[in-house]
C-alpha positions in Angstrom: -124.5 203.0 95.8 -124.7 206.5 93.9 -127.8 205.2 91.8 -129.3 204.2 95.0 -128.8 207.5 96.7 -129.7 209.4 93.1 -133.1 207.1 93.5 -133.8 208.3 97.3 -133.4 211.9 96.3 -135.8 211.9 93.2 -138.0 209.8 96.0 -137.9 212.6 98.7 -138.2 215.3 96.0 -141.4 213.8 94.2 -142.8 213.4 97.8 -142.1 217.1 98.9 -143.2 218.6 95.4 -146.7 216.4 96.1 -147.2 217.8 99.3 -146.2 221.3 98.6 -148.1 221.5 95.2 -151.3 220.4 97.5 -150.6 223.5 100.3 -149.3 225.7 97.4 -152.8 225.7 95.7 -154.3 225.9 98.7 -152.1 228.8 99.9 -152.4 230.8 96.5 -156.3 230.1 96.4 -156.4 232.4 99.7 -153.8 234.5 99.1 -155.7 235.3 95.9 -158.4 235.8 97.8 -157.0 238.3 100.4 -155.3 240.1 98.0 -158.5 240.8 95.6 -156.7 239.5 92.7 -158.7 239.7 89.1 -158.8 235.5 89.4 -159.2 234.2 92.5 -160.2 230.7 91.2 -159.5 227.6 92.6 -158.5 225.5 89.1 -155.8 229.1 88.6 -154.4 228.7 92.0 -153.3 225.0 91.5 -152.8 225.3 87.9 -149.7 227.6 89.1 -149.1 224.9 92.0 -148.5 222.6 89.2 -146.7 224.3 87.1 -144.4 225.7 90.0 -143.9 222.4 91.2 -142.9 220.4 88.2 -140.1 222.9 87.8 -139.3 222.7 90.6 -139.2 219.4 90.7 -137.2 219.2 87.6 -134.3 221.8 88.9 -134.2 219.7 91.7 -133.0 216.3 89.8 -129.9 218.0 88.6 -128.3 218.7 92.0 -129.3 215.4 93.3 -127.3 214.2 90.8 -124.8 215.9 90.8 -124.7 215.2 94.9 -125.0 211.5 94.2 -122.5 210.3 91.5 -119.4 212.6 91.8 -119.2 212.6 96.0 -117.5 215.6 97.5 -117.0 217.8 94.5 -120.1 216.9 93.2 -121.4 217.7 96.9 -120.2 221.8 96.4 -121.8 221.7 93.0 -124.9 220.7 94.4 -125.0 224.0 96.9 -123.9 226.2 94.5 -126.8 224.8 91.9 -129.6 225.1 94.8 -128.6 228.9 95.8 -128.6 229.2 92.1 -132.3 227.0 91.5 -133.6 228.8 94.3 -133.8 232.1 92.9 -134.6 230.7 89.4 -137.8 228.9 90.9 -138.5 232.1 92.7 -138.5 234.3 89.5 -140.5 231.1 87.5 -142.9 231.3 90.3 -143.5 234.9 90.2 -143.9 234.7 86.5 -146.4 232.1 86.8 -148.5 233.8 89.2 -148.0 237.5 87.0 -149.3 235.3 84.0 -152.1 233.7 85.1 -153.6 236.2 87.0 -152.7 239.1 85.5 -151.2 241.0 88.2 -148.1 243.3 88.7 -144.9 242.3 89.1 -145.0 243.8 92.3 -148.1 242.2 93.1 -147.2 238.6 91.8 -144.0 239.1 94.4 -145.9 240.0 97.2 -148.0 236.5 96.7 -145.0 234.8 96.1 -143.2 236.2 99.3 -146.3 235.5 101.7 -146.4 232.0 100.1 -142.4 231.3 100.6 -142.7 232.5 104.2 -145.6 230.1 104.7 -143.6 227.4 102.9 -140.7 228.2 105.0 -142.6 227.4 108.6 -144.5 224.5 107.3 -141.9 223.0 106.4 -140.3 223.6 109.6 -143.7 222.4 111.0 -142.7 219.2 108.7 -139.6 218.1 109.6 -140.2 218.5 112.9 -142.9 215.7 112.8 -141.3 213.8 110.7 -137.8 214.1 112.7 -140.1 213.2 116.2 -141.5 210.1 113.9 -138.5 208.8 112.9 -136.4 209.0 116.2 -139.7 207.4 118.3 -139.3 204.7 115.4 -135.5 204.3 115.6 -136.3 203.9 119.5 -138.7 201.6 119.3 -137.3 199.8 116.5 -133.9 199.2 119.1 -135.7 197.5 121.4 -136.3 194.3 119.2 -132.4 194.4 118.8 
């Protein structure tokens, strides 16, 4: 059952980095854009995407792990290790975007903030959706019962 629930995790997490690595070079293409950086190309802005997302994606495995196989305990380590990832992947990301464009710290933050913001209501947007998709399916799905 824990390698099952390990397997669903690195499932959900693939999906999620896919779809925000799409709307993340999107997002940073414009932001770019808006914010006159030096590069405002499209191959720069999903290059970071990439990048962002695969570690991401990889600091992501080890609290799903940690979540699947040890239960409870392993549960507490898990929130501790996202509060913890989450501000690594913040400062990664900001790197990423200071390196390959040549910004400021300062400015690199700013793009990073307007893109966490945006992340943070699409996401939202998301779930919602995907919450109203699967309860109209668990509905329907009762009926045949």
């Amino acid at each position: 059952m824990p390698f099952s629930t390990f397997l669903i995790a690195v499932l959900v997490s693939f999906i999620s980095t896919a779809v925000f690595f799409a709307l993340n070079g999107l997002f940073l293409k414009l932001i770019s854009s808006w914010l006159e950086f030096s590069d405002d190309d499209w191959k720069t802005a999903y290059k970071v995407a990439l990048y962002a997302g695969l570690v991401s994606f990889g600091l992501s495995m080890i609290p799903a792990f940690f979540s699947a196989f040890f239960l409870t305990t392993g549960r507490i380590a898990a929130l501790v290790i996202n509060v913890l990832f989450a501000a690594v992947n913040a400062v990664v990301f900001i790197w990423f975007i200071r390196k390959y464009y040549d910004e400021t710290w300062g400015r690199a933050a700013l793009a990073w903030l307007i893109i966490f913001v945006i992340n943070i209501i699409v996401g939202f947007i998301l779930g919602l959706v995907i919450g109203v998709l699967a309860t109209a399916f668990a509905f329907t799905a009762t009926q045949f019962v």
